[in-house]
N, C-alpha and C positions, 0 to 999 in steps of 0.2 A: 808658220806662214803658209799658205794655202799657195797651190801649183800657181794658179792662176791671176797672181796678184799682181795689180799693174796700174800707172798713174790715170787716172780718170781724164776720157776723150773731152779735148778744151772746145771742139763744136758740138758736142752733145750736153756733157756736165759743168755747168756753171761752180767756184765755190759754194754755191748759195745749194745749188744742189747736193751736194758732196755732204754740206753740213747738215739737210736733211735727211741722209742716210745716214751719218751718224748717227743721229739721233734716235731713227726708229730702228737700227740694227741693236740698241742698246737697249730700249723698249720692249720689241721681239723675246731678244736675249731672258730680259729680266720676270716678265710678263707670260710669254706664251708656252717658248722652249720648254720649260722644265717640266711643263704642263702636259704638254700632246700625248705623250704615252697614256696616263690615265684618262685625260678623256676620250682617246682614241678607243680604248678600252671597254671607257661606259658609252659610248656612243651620243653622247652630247658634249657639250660644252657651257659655262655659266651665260646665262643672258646677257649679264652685267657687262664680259666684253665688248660689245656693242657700244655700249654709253664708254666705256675704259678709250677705246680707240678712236671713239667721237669726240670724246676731249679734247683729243691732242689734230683734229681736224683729220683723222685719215678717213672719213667715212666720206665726209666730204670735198674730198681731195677732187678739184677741176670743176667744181661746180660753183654758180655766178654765190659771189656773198650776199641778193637779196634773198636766195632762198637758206641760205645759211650753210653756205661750202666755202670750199676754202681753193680760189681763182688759182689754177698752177697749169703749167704744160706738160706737153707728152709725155717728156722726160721725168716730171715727180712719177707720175703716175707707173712707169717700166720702173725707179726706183722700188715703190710701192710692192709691186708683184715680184721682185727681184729680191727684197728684204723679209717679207712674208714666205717668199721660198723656203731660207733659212732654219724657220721651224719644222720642215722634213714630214710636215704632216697634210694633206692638202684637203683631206678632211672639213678641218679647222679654216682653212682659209677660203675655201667654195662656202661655204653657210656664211661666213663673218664678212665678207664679202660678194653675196649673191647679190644684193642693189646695186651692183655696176653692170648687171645686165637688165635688171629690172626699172633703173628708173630713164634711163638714156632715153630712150623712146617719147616718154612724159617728158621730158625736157625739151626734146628737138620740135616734139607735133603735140605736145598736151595744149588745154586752153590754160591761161594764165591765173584760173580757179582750182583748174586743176592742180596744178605746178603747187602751189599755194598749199595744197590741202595735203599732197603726198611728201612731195621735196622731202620738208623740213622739220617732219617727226622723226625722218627715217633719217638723212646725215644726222641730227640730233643722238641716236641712239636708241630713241624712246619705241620707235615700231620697227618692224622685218619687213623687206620686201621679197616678192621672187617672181621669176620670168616661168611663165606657162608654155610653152612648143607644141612639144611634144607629146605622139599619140602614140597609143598602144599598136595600131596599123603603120605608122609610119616613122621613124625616125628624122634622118635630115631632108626627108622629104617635105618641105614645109608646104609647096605649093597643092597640095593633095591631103592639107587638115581638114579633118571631117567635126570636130566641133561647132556647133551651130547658135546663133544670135539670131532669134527672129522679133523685130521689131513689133512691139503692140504700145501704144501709144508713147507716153515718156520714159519708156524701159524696155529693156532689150530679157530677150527671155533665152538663156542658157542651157544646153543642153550638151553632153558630150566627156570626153574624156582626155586625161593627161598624166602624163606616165613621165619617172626620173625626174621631179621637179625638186631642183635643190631649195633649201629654206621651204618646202612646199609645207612641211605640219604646222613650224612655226610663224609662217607670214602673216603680216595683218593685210595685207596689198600684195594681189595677185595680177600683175599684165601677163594678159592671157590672148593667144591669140586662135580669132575663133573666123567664122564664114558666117558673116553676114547676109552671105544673098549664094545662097544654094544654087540656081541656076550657072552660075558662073562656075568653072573649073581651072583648076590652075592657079595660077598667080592670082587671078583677079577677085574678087566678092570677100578678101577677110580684110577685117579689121583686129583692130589692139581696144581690149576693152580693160579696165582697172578694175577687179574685183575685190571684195572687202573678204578675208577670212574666216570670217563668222556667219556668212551669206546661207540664207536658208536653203537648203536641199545640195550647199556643199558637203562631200563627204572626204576624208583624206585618210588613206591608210599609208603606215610608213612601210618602209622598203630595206630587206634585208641585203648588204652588197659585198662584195669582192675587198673591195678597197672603199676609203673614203668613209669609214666607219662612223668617225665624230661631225660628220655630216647629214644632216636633217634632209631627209630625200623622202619625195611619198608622189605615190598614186593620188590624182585628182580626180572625183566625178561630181560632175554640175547635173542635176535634174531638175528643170524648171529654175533654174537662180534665175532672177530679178534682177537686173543690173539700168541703175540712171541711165539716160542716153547722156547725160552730162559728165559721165566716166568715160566714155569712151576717145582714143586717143587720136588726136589729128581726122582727118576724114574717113568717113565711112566708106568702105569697099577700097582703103588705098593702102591697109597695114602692110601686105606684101614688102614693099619697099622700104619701111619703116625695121622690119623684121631685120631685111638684107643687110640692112646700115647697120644694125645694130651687130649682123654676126660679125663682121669683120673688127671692128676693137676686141670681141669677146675672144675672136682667134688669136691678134696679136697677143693679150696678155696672157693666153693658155702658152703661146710660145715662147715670150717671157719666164711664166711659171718652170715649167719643163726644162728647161735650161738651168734656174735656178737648180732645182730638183736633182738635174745630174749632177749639177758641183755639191751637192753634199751628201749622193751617193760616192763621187771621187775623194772625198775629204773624210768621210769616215772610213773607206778602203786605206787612203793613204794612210791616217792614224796606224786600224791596226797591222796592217803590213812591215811596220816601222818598230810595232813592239812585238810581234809575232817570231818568235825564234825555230826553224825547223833545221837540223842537223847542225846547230851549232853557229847558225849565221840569221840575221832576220831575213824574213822574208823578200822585203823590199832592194836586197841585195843579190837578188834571183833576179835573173835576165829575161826569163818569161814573164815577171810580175812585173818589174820596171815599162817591158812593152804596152803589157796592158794598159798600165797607168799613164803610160802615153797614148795608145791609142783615144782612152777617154778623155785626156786632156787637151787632145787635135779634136775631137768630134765637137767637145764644149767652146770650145775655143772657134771655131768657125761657127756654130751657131749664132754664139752672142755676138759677132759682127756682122752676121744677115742680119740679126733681130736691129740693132745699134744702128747701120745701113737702111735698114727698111723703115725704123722710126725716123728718123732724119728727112725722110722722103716725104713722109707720110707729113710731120710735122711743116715743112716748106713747100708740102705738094710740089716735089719736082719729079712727079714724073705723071701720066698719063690718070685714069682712073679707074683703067681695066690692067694697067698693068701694076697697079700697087694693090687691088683684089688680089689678081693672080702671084704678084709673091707674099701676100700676107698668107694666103693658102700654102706656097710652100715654105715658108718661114714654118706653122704649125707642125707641119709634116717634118720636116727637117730636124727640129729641136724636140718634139715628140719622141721620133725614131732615136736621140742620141739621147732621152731620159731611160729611152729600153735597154740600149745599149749598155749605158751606166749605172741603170741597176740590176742587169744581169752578170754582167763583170761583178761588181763592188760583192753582190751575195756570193757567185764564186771564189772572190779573193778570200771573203771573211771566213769561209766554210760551212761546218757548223753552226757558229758563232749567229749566219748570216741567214740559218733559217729556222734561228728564234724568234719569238714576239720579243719588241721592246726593241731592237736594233731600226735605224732609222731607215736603211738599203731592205730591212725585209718589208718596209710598210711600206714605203715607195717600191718596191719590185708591186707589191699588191695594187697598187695606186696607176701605173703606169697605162693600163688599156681605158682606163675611164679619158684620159688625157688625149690620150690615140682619137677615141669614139668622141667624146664632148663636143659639142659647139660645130661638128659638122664632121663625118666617119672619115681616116686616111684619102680611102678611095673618092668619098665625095669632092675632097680637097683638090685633088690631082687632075681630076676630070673636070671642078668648075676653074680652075689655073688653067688648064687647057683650052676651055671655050674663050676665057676672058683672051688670052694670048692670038685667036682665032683659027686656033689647030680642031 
């Protein structure tokens, strides 16, 4: 029985939810877990999971059913990243899941041909999407992307580059956000344009990294790509905001994630703590390890009630719109910091043991600064919390 085990919140989780995490924790279980190690190993993973998890509608999880998703609230979706945790590898869950940052955008501001043409290959299973950002000059500076779209008649002419693109080798559908209108700086002149993977004078090189191994990450460079004007997402010179909207679910569920992540850096510390015998006692009966194993347990444990708190908010919009940025910003931060926490404990607990390949605390310690950096850096976090709040 895991530390942290507790009857499920009756204003957050319905039965109807409850019996949806059975089910994909059982799936997970059967399906992915036994897996992670080797493909974390080879650094892929089979296609096929894609279509495997589309079956059972998690691809399409919150999206309307004419595009072929599968209609749910907030709460499936935190289930979702909560249960995907589980498998200890996040690798696997960034690639198999990069089209929840990729298509939101195309849903909120696509045209309804567009919707049409990307949606429902990609929850199907049958294509990859992935979200474009980021530049080699700039990280979470989004307002200051130097890729460029210059318009020449019914097509936008690409030029530019992109860097840390998850699913980037294997996407067929790239949103990609670029500057439309150069004269403009800052927030204003970029747009969201959908690019096809196979688009001429794309080139992709993959990316060797820290953590996040069985994850499909590569360098972009567009020279002259050709892009429909008919790809392009919601208005021209307005993507900025399209962007912004998008980071903030992308943070909540990284702080979802990371929180998962610590409980099963706690739950394999706790395991072998419990069969570990040093001078004649296990470990777990040392009053400096029990601390630990409580300090981790208070760190998790408060997370998942900002994160639980903060979705509830966000779900009934009860509170302001600057002030559910600014704690979704420190939600990230928060539960991030307590995934470092508890994977530098859990490898200390384990010892040895915990700075082998194959232990799931040593690939999560590996894992833990992608999660910090992703979706907007610590420090960016803290300082846009602070403007939203009007400090």
């Amino acid at each position: 029985m895991a530390l942290l085990d507790a009857p499920p919140l009756p204003h957050c989780f319905t039965p109807e939810h409850e019996a949806f995490r059975r089910m994909l924790r059982d799936f997970i279980a059967r399906e992915i877990t036994p897996h992670v190690n080797d493909w974390d190993e080879a650094g892929s993973f089979p296609r096929e999971l894609y279509a495997r998890t589309a079956a059972l509608g998690l691809q399409g999880l919150g999206y309307p059913e004419e595009l072929g998703g599968t209609p749910a609230d907030l709460f499936y979706q935190l289930i979702l990243a909560e249960e995907f945790a589980r498998c200890g590898c996040g690798g696997v869950q960034a690639s198999l899941n990069s089209h929840s940052i990729a298509l939101p955008p195309i849903l909120h501001a696509g045209s309804a041909a567009l919707q049409r043409e990307i949606i429902p290959p990609v929850l199907a299973g049958e294509r990859i999407a992935a979200l474009a950002i980021t530049e080699p000059g700039g990280g979470s500076d989004v307002a200051h992307l130097a890729t460029t779209a210059r318009r020449e008649g019914d097509h936008y002419v690409v030029d530019g580059e992109k860097v840390f693109i998850t699913s980037g080798m294997r996407a067929d559908f790239i949103t990609t956000a670029v500057r439309t209108d150069p004269a403009q700086r800052g927030a204003g002149g970029i747009s969201l344009l959908v690019i096809d993977g196979d688009t001429p004078g794309l080139t992709r090189t993959p990316l060797r990294k820290m953590g996040w191994w069985a994850s499909d990450t590569a360098h972009l460079r567009f020279d002259g790509c050709r892009v429909p004007v008919s790809r392009r997402v919601g208005e021209e010179h307005q993507g900025f905001r399209l962007v912004m909207h998008n980071f903030n679910h992308e943070r909540l569920m990284m702080a979802v994630l990371a929180c998962g992540y610590a409980e099963v850096c706690l739950e394999e510390a706790l395991d072998w703590v419990r069969q570990r015998q040093v001078g004649g006692m296990a470990l777990s009966q040392r009053q400096v390890v029990r601390h630990k194993l409580m300090d981790m347990t208070m760190r998790i444990d408060a997370s998942r009630c900002l994160i639980h708190d903060l979705a509830w908010r966000l779900q009934h919009r009860q509170a302001e719109p600057a002030q559910l940025v600014a704690r979704t910003c420190l939600a990230k931060v928060q539960a991030t910091q307590t995934m470092q926490f508890c994977a530098d404990q859990a490898v200390q607990l384990l010892g040895g043991m915990g700075f082998m390949r194959g232990t799931r605390s040593e690939r999560l310690y590996r894992e833990v600064k992608v999660m910090m950096i992703g979706g907007g850096a610590e420090e960016v976090m803290k300082d846009l919390a602070a403007r939203q709040l009007g400090l």
